[in-house]
N, C-alpha and C positions, 0 to 999 in steps of 0.2 A: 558430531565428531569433533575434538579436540584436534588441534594442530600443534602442532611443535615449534610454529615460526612467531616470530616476535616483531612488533612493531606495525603500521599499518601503511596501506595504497591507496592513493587516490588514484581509481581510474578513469575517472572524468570529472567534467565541471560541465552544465548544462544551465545556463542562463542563474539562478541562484540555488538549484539544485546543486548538489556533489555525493556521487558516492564513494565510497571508503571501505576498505575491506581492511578490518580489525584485524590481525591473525594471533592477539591474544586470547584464544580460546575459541577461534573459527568464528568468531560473529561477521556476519555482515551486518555495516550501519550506515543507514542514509539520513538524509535532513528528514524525511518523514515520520519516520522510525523513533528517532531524537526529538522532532515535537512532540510524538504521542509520550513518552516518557519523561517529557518536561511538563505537559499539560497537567498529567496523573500524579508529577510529584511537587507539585505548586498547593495553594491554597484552595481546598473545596468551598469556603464560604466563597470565595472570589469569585468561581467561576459559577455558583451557584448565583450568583448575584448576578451574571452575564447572560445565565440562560433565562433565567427565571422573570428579569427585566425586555429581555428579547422579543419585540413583537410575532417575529418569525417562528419561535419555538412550536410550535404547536403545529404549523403549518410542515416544518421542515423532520419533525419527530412521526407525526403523521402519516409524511410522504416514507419514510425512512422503513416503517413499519409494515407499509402495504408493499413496497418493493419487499422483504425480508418473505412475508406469508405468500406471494406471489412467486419466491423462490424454492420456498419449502413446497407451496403445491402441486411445481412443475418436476420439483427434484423427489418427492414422494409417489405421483404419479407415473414415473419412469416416459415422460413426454419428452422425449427426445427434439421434435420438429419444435416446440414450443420455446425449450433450454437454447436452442439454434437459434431461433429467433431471438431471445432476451442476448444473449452473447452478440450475435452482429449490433443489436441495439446500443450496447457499452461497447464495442468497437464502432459506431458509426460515432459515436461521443466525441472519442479517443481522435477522429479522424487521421490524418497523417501522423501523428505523433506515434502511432501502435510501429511504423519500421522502423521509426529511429529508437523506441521501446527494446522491439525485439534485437539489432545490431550490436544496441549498450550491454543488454544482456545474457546477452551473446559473449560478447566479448567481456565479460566480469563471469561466467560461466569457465571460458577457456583461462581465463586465471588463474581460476581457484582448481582444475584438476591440475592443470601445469606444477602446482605446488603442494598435490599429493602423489 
């Protein structure tokens, strides 16, 4: 949904994070957001040259691959107790950082209806 307000918010700063809420056309954008779209609009030979040089590639594409097929056979087979289990797994990751997660987002939530 498009917004009609102009100009953008920082609503915080978190060590070198910041997020920012665009309200040129509702985007939300944060520094993660803005790497991935600087990554994809740089040079492919370069970065082709970073992975493809990478001892780790293979190891980390891999890893990357069996988490993926491992989601698709928990979320295909309707395993709930399983989904549960993988989800606390990336929350035990995340450890303390998932309240100050959800507070932020929380609060960049209450923003954006405040200004519809």
């Amino acid at each position: 949904m498009k917004t009609g307000c102009s100009g953008q918010l920082t609503l915080w700063k978190v060590e070198k994070q910041r997020v920012t809420v665009d309200f040129h056309g509702g985007e939300i954008v944060t520094d993660a957001g803005l790497l991935a779209a600087r990554h994809f609009a740089q040079s492919p030979e370069l970065y082709a040259s970073i992975q493809m040089s990478n001892p780790a590639t293979r190891e980390v594409t891999d890893a990357f691959i069996a988490a993926a097929r491992e989601f698709q056979e928990v979320t295909s087979a309707g395993d709930t107790a399983k989904f549960a289990a993988l989800f606390d797994e990336v929350r035990s990751y995340f450890g303390g950082f998932t309240t100050r997660a959800v507070e932020q987002s929380d609060f960049l939530i209450d923003r954006l209806v405040e200004r519809t």
